[in-house]
C-alpha positions in Angstrom: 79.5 68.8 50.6 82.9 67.0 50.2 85.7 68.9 51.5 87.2 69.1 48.5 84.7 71.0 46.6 84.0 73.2 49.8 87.9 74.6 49.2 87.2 74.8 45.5 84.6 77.1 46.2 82.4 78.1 42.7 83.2 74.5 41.5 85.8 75.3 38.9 89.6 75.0 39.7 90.8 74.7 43.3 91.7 78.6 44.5 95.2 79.2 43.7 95.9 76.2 41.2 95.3 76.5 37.7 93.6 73.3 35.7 96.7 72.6 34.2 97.5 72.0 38.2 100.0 74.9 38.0 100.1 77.3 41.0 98.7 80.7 40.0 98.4 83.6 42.4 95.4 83.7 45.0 92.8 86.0 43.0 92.2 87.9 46.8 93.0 87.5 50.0 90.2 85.6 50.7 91.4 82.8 48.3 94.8 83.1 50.4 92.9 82.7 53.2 91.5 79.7 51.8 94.5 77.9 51.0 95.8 78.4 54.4 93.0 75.9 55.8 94.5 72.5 56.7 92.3 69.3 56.6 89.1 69.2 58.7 90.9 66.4 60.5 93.8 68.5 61.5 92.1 71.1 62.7 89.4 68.5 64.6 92.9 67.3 65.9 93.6 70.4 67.5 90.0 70.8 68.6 89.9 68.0 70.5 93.8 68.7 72.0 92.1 72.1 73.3 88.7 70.2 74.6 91.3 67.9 76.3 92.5 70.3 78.3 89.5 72.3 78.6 88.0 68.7 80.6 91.8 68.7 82.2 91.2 72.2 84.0 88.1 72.2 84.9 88.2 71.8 89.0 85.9 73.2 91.8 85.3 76.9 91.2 85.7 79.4 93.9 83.2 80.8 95.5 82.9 84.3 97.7 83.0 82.0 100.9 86.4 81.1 99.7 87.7 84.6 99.4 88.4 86.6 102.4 87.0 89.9 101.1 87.0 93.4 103.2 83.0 93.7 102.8 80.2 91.3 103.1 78.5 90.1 99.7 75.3 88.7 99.3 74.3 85.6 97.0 71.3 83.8 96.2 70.6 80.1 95.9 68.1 78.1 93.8 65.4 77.1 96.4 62.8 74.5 96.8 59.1 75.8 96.8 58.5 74.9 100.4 61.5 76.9 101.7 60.5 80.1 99.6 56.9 79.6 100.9 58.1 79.4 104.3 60.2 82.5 103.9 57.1 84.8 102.4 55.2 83.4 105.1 57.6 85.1 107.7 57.9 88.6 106.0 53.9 88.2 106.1 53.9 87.6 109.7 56.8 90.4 110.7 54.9 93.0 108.5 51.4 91.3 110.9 53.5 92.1 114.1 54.6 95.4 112.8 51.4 96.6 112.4 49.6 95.2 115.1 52.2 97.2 117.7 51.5 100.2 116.2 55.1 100.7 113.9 53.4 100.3 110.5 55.3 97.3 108.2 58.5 97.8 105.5 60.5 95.3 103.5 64.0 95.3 104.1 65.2 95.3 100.4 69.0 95.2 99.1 70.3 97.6 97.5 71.2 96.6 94.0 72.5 99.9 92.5 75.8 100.2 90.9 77.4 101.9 94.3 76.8 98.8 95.7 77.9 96.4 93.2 82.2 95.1 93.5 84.4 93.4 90.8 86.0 90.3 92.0 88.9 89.5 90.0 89.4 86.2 91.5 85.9 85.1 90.8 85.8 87.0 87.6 82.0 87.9 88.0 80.3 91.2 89.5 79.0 90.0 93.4 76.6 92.3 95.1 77.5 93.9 98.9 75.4 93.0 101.5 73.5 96.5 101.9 70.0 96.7 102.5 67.7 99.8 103.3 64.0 100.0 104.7 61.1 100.3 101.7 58.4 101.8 104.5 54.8 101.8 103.6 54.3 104.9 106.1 56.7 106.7 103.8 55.4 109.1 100.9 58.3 108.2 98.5 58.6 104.5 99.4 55.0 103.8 100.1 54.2 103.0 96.2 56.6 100.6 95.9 55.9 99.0 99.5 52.9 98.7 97.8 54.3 96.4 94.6 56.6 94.7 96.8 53.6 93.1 98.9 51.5 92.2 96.0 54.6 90.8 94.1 55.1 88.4 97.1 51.6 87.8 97.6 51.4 86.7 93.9 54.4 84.6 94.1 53.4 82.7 97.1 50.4 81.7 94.8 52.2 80.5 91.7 54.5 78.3 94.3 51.2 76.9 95.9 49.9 76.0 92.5 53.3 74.4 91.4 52.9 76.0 88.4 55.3 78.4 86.3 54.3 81.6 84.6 55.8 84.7 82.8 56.9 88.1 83.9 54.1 89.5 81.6 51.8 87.2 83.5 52.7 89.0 86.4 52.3 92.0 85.1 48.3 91.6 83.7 47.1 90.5 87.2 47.7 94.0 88.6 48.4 96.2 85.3 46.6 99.5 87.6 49.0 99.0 90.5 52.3 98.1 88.1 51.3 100.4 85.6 54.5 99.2 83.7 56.1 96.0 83.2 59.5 97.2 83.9 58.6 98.3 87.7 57.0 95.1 88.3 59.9 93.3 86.9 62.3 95.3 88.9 60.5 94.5 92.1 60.7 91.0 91.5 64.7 90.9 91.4 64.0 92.6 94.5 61.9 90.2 96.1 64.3 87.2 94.7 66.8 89.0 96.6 65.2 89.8 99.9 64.1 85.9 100.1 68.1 85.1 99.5 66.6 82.8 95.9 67.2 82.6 92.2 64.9 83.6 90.5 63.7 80.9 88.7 62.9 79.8 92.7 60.3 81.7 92.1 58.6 80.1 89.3 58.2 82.8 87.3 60.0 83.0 83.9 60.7 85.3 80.6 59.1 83.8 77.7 61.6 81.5 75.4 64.2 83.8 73.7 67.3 81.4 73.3 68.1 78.6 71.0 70.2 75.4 70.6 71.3 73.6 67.9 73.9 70.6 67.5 75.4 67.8 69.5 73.2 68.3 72.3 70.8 65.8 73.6 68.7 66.8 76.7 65.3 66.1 79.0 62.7 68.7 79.2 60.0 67.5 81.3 60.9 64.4 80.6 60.9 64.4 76.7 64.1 63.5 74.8 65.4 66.5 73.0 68.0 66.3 69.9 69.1 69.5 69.0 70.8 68.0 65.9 67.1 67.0 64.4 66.0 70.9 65.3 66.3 72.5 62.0 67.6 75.6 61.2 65.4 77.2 64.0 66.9 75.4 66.3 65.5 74.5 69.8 64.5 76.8 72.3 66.2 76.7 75.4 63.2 76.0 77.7 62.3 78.9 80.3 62.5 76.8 83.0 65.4 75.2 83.5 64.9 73.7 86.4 63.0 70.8 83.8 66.1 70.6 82.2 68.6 67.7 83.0 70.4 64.2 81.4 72.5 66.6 79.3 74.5 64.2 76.9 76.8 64.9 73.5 80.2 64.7 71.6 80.6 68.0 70.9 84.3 69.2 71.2 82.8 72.8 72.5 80.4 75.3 72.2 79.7 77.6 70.0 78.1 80.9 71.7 76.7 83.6 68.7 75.6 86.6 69.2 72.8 86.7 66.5 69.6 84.8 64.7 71.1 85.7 61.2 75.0 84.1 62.2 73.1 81.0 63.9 70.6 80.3 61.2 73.6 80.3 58.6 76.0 77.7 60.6 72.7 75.9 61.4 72.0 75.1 57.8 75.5 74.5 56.7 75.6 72.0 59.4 78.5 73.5 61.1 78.1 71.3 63.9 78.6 68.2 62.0 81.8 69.3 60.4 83.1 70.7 64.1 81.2 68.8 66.5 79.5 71.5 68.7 76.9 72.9 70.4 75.5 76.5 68.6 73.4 78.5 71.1 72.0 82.1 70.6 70.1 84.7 72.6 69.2 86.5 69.8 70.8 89.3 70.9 71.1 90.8 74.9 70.8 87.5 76.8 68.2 86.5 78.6 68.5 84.6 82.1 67.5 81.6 80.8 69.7 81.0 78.0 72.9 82.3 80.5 71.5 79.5 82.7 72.0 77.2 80.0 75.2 78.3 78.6 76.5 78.0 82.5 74.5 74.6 83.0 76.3 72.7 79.8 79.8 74.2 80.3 79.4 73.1 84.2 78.1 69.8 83.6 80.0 68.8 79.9 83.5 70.8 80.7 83.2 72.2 77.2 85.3 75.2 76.4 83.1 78.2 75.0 83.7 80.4 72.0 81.6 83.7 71.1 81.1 85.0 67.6 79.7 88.6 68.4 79.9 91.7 66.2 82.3 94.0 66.4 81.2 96.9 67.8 81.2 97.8 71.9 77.5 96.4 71.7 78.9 93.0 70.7 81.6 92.8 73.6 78.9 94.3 76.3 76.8 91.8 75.7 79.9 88.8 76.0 81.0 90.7 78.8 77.1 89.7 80.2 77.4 86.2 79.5 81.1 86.3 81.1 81.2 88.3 84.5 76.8 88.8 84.9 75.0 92.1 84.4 74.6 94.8 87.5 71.1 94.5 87.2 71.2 91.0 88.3 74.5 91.0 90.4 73.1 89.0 93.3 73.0 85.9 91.2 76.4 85.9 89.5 77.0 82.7 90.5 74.7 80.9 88.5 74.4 83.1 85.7 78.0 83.8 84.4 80.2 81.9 82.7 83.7 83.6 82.8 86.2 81.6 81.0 84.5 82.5 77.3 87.0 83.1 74.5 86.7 85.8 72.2 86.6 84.2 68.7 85.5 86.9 66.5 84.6 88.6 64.8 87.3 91.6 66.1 88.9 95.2 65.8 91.7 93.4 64.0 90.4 90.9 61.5 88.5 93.9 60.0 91.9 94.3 57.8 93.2 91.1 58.4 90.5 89.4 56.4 89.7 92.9 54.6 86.7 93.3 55.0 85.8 95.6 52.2 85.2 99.6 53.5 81.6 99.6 52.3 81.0 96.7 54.8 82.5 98.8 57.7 80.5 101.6 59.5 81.4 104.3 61.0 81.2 104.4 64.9 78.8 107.2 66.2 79.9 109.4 69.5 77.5 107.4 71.4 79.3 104.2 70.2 83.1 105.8 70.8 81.6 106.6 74.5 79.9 102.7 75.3 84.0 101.4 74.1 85.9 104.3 76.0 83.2 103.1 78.8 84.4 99.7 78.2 87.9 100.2 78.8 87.3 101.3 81.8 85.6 98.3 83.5 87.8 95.7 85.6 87.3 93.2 84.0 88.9 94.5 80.5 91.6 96.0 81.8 92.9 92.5 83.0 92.9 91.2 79.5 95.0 92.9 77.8 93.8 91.3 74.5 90.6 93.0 74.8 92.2 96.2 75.3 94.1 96.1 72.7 91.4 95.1 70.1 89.0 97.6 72.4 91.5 100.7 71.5 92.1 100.4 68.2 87.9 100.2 67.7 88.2 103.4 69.3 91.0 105.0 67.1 89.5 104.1 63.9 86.1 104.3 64.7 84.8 101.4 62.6 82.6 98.7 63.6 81.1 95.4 61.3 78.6 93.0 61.7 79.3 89.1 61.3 77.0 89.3 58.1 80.1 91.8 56.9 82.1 88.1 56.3 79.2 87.6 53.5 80.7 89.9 51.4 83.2 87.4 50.3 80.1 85.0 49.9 77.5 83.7 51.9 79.0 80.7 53.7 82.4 82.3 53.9 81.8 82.1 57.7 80.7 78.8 58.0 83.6 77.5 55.2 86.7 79.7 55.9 86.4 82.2 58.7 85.3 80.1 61.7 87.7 77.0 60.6 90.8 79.3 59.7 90.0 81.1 63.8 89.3 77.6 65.1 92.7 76.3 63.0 94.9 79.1 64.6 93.5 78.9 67.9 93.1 82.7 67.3 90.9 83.7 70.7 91.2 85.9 73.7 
């Protein structure tokens, strides 16, 4: 579609011109908002002056060895299998001396509760403190999970003998009597990826594929060439183990993180990415460790800066806030999971009237959603934006909330034609 006719909109007159070629007043604001775009290469101009400096920035990151902080942290590394073997194969053999003199065996296991979690402003990213307590077999209220911990290990140390990868619900069907529930299982595993001081996809086990890519993106999965602009509206999904993943090559200006399928699926087929050279990845929702390993792998290795399109609601920023500064469930490997210079794009508090967003679009915030922003505005890392408390607030005083698909009142590639071009334009991110 020419750019002409994408500004002209139905296919009649250009918004805001008659056919006579007189000016005639924008029919709604969104036709003013229309008329406000400049050319695509005017605002590619001022992409790639932002990309520039994006590249221009990017330097050696700190890390918590570089900080001289008043309590010890702990951090995982990714692993090779003969190191993580080695290491199972020394808890085997203290748990063998243990019980052989008599003292029964235990794991000690960090403690990854929220007491024990600290915000580090310098590193922007949650960090886990280097606390640990004894999970004793000879214990009535530890000796259960004793019990998970040694078969989770036991399990793992197989899968790395093999070579092979497999899921967490893998995991879970060799022992569904012990586990009884994938979610203990699964918690014991962080726990075991923290005890052996690994990521863990060090482990080789994986969550089935979740994330997708589409756009300028060309990358090797095992080998196979991959280009995510010959993917379809689907897109490509980010492989569960990443660890395949490498020769990552494109000419995107920057990436383009969204929180849903329904927002991806529509810049996907209007070939967004052609028109704004990027990179559109999606979680479909809460993000999943391999797609935050992939976000954090391309802006690492490409120097891309990274935009979000989430909803706005405190659901939308929670899960940007994962993506940005790591979740406290897996705190121990913030390093490789968070990526925190992320700009807020959209959609926000404020463009709700801004682009007026008609009322029947907006809902109403429930008490439970007034609670999860209030709870928001009380975390570190939004009180040192003061963009996001600002847009944070006024959710909270007018309790409204809207999906991206709210932009489809005004039609249904308003977001791909006027929205994200007029943001992208202005430069209007936190």
């Amino acid at each position: 579609m020419s750019e002409k006719k994408r500004r002209r909109g139905d296919g009649g007159p250009s918004a805001g011109h008659s056919a006579a070629g007189k000016k005639i007043r924008p029919s709604s604001r969104s036709d003013e908002l229309r008329n406000q775009l400049r050319s695509d290469a005017d605002i590619l101009e001022s992409v790639r002056k932002m990309a520039a400096a994006s590249k221009s920035a990017a330097s050696k990151s700190l890390t918590l060895s570089d900080l001289n902080l008043s309590s010890a942290c702990r951090e995982v590394s990714d692993r090779d299998s003969s190191s993580v073997l080695l290491s199972i194969e020394r808890a085997a053999l203290d748990a063998a001396r243990s019980i052989l003199s008599g003292s029964g065996f235990s794991f000690l296991i960090p403690s990854r509760s929220s007491s024990n979690q600290l915000y580090v402003p310098e590193l922007d990213r949650i960090v886990l403190r280097d606390k640990a307590s004894a999970r004793l077999f000879a214990n009535l209220s530890t000796v259960r999970k004793a019990t998970i911990t040694a078969r989770v290990l036991s399990l793992v140390y197989a899968v790395l003998r093999r070579n092979i990868h497999v899921t967490k619900r893998d995991l879970f069907y060799t022992d569904v009597k012990l586990f009884q529930d994938q979610t203990q299982s699964d918690a014991v595993l962080d726990d075991v990826s923290c005890m052996l001081g690994c990521t863990r996809s060090s482990l080789h086990v994986v969550a089935s594929e979740k994330g997708v890519v589409v756009g300028r993106l060309i990358f090797y999965d095992d080998g196979d060439r991959i280009d995510c602009t010959k993917m379809g509206i689907g897109g490509k999904a980010i492989p569960p183990n990443i660890d395949r993943v490498g020769g990552l090559e494109s000419d995107a200006l920057f990436i383009l993180l969204v929180e849903k399928d329904a927002a991806f699926m529509r810049l996907a087929e209007d070939r967004f990415y052609n028109r704004f050279p990027c990179i559109i990845v999606t979680a479909k929702g809460q993000p999943d460790v391999a797609t935050r390993l992939f976000l954090k792998r391309m802006k690492t290795e490409l120097k891309l800066p990274v935009l979000a399109l989430v909803d706005s609601d405190p659901y939308g920023l929670k899960i940007l806030s994962v993506y940005m500064c790591g979740s406290k469930n897996m705190s121990y490997d913030s390093s490789n999971l968070t990526t925190p210079d992320i700009k807020w794009l959209g959609v926000r508090p404020s463009d709700l009237d801004k682009y007026q967003v008609p009322e029947q679009c907006r809902l109403p915030m429930t008490d439970q959603d007034v609670k999860a922003g209030k709870d928001l505005l009380e975390e570190d890392f939004v009180k040192r934006n003061e963009g996001w408390v600002k847009e944070l607030e006024m959710m909270v005083k007018t309790r409204q909330k809207a999906e991206i698909q709210a932009l489809s009142s005004f039609g249904f590639q308003y977001l791909s034609e006027v929205y994200l071009p007029l943001k992208i334009q202005q430069q209007d991110w936190l």
